[in-house]
N, CA, C and O of each residue as an XYZ file, in Angstrom:
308
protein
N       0.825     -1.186      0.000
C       0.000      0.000      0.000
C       0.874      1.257      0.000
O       0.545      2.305     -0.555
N       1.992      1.068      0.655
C       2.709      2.189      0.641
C       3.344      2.312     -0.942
O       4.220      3.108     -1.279
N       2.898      1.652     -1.523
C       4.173      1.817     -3.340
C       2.834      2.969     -3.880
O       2.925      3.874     -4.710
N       1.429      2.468     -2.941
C       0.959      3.086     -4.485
C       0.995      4.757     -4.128
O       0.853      5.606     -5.008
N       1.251      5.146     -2.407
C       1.439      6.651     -2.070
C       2.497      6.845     -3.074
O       2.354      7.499     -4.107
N       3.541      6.251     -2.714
C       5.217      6.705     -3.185
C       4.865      6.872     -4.695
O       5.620      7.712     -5.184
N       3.747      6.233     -5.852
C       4.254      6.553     -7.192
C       2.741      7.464     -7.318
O       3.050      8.346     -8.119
N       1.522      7.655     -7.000
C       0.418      8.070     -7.239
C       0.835      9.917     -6.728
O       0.763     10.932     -7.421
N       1.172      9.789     -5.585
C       1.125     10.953     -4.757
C       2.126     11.916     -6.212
O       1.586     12.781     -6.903
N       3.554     11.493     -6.371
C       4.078     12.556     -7.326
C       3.348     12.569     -8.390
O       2.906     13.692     -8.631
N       2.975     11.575     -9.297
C       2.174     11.266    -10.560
C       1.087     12.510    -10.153
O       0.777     13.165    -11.148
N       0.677     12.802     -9.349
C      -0.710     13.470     -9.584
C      -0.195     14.599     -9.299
O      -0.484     15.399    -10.188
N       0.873     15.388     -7.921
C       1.285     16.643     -8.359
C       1.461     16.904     -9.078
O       0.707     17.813     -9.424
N       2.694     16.459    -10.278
C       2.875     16.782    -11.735
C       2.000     17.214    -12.539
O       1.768     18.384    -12.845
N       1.364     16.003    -12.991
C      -0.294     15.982    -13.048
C      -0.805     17.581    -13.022
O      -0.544     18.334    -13.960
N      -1.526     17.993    -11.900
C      -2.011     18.612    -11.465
C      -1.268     20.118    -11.799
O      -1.901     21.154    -12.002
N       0.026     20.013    -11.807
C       0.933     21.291    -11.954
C       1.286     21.785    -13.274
O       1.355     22.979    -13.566
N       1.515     20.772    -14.086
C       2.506     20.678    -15.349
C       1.684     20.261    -16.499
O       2.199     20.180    -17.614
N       0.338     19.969    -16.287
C      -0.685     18.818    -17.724
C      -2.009     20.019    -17.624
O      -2.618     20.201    -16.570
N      -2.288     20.703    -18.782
C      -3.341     21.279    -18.903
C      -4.589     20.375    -18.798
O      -4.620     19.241    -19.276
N      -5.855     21.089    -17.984
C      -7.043     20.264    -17.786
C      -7.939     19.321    -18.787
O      -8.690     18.351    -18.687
N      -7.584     19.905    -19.484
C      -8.369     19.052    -20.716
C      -7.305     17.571    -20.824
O      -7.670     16.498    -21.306
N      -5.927     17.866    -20.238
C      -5.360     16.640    -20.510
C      -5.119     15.581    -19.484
O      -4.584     14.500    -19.731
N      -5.605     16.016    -18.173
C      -5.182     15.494    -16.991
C      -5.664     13.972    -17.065
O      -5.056     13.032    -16.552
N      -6.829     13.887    -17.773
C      -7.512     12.470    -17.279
C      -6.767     11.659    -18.238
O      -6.451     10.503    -17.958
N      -6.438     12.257    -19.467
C      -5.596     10.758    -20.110
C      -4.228     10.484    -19.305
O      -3.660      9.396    -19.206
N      -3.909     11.465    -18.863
C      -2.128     11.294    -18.120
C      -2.873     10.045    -16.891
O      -2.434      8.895    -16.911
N      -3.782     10.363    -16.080
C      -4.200      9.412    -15.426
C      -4.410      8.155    -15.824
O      -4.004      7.157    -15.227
N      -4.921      8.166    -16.640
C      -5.444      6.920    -17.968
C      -3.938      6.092    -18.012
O      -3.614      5.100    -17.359
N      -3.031      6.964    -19.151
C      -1.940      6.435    -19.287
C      -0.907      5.775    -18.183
O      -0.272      4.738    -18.371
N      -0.868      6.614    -16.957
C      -0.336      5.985    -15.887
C      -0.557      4.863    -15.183
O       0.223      4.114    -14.593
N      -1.899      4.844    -15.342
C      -2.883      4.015    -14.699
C      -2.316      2.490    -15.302
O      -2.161      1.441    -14.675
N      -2.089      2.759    -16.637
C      -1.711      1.471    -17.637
C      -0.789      0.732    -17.031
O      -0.824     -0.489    -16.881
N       0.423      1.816    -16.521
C       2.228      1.488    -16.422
C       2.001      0.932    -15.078
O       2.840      0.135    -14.658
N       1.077      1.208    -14.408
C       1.201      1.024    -12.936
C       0.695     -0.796    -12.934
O       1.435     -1.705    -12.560
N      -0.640     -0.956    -13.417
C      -1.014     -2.027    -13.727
C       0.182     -3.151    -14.120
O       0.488     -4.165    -13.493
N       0.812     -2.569    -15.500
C       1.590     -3.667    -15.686
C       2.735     -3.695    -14.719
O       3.199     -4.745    -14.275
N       3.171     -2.499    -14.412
C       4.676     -2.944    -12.885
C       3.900     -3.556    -12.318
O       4.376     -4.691    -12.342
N       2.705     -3.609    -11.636
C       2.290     -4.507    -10.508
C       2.001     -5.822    -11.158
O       1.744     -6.721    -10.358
N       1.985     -6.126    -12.367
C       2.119     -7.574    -13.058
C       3.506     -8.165    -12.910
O       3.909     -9.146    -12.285
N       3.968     -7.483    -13.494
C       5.576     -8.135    -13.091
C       6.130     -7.992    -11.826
O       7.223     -8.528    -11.640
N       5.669     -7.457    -11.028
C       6.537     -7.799     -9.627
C       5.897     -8.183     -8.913
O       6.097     -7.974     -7.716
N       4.334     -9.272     -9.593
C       3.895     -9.568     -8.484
C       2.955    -10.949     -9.371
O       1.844    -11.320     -8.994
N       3.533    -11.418    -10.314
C       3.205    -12.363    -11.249
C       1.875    -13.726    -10.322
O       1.549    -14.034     -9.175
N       1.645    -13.994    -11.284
C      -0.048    -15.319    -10.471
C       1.379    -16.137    -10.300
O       2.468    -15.902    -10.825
N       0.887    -17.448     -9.145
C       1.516    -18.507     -8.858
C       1.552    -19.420     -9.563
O       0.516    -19.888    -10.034
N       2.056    -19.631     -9.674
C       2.252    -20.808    -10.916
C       1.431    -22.355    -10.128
O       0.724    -23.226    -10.636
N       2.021    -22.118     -8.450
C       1.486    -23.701     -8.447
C      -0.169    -23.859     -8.348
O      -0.737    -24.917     -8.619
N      -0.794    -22.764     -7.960
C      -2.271    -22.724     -7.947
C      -3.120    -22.793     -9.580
O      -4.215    -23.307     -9.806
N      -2.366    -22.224    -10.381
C      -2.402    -22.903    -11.376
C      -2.558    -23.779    -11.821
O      -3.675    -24.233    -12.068
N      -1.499    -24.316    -12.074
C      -0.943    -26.067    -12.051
C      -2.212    -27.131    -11.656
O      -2.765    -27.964    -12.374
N      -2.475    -26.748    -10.119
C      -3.222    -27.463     -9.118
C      -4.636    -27.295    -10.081
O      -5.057    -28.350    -10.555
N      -5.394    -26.047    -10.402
C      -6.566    -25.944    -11.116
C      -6.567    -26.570    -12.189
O      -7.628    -27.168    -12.370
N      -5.302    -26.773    -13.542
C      -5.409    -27.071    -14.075
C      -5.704    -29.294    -14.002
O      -6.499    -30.048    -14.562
N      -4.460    -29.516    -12.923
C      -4.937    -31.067    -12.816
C      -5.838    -31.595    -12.145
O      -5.798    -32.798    -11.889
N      -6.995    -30.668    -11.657
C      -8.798    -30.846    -10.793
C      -9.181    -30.382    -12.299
O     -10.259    -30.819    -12.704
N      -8.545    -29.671    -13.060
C     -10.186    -30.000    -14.053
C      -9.738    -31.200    -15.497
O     -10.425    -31.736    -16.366
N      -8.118    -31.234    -15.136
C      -7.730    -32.227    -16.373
C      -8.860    -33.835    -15.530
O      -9.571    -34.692    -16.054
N      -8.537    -33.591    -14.310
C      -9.132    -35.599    -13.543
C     -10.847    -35.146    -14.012
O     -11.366    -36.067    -14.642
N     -11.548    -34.230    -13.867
C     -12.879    -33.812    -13.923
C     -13.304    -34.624    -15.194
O     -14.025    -35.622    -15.215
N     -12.587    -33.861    -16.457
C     -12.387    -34.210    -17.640
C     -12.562    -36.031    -17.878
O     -13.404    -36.729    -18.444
N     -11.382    -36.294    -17.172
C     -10.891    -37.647    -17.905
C     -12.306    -38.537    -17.147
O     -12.870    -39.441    -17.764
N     -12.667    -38.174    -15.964
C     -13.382    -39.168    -15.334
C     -14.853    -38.648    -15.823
O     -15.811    -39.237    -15.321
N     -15.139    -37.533    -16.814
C     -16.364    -37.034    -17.360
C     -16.675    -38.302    -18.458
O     -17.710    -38.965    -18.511
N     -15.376    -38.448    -19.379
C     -14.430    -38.869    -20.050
C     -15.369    -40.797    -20.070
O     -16.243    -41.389    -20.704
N     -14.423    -41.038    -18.937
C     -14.658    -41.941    -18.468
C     -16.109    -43.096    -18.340
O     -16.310    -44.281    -18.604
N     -16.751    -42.171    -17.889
C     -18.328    -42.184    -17.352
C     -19.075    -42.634    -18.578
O     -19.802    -43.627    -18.621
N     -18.748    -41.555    -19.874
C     -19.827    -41.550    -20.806
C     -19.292    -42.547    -21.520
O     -20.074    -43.058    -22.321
N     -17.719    -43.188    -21.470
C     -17.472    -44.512    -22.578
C     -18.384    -46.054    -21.637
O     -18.714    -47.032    -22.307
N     -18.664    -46.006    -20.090
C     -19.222    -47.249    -19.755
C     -20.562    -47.035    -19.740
O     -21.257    -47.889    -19.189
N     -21.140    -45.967    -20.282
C     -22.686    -45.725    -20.595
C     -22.612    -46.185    -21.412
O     -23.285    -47.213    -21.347
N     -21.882    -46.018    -22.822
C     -21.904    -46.698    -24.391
C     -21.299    -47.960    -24.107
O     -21.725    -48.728    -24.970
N     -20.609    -48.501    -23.425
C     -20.334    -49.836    -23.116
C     -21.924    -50.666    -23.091
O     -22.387    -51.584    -23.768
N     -22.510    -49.765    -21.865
C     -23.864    -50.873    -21.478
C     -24.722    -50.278    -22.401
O     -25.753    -50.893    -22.131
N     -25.036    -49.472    -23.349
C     -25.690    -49.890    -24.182
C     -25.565    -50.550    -25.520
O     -26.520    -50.983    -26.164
N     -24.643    -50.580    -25.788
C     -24.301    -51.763    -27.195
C     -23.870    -53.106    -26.609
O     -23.487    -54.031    -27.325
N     -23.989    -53.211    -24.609
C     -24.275    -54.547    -24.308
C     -25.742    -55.390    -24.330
O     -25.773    -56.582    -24.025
């Protein structure tokens, strides 16, 4: 919480001092962008929660998978 004082707080004096009004909201806009992506990269998704979601819905799958080949089993028995 304290990163976003340290980069918002100058961003908006400037802002506020140096960007005519008609332009202030895209400088916000635009910043808004850079800030988003630094906080992507220094703070990237986990990989293993990932991982983990992906092999609960790969078993979901296979045993969905599964299910509907011994339904067609018992009926062409």
């Amino acid at each position: 919480q304290k990163a976003q004082w340290v980069f918002w707080i100058p961003v908006q004096l400037l802002n506020f001092r140096f960007v005519p009004v008609r332009h202030q909201l895209n400088v916000v806009l635009a910043t808004s962008v850079v800030w988003t992506a630094l906080l992507s990269a220094w703070y990237p998704p986990e990989d293993d929660e990932q991982e983990g979601e992906k092999k609960e819905l790969k078993g979901e799958i296979v045993a969905s998978v599964e299910m509907e080949e011994e339904e067609k089993g018992r009926r062409t028995d």
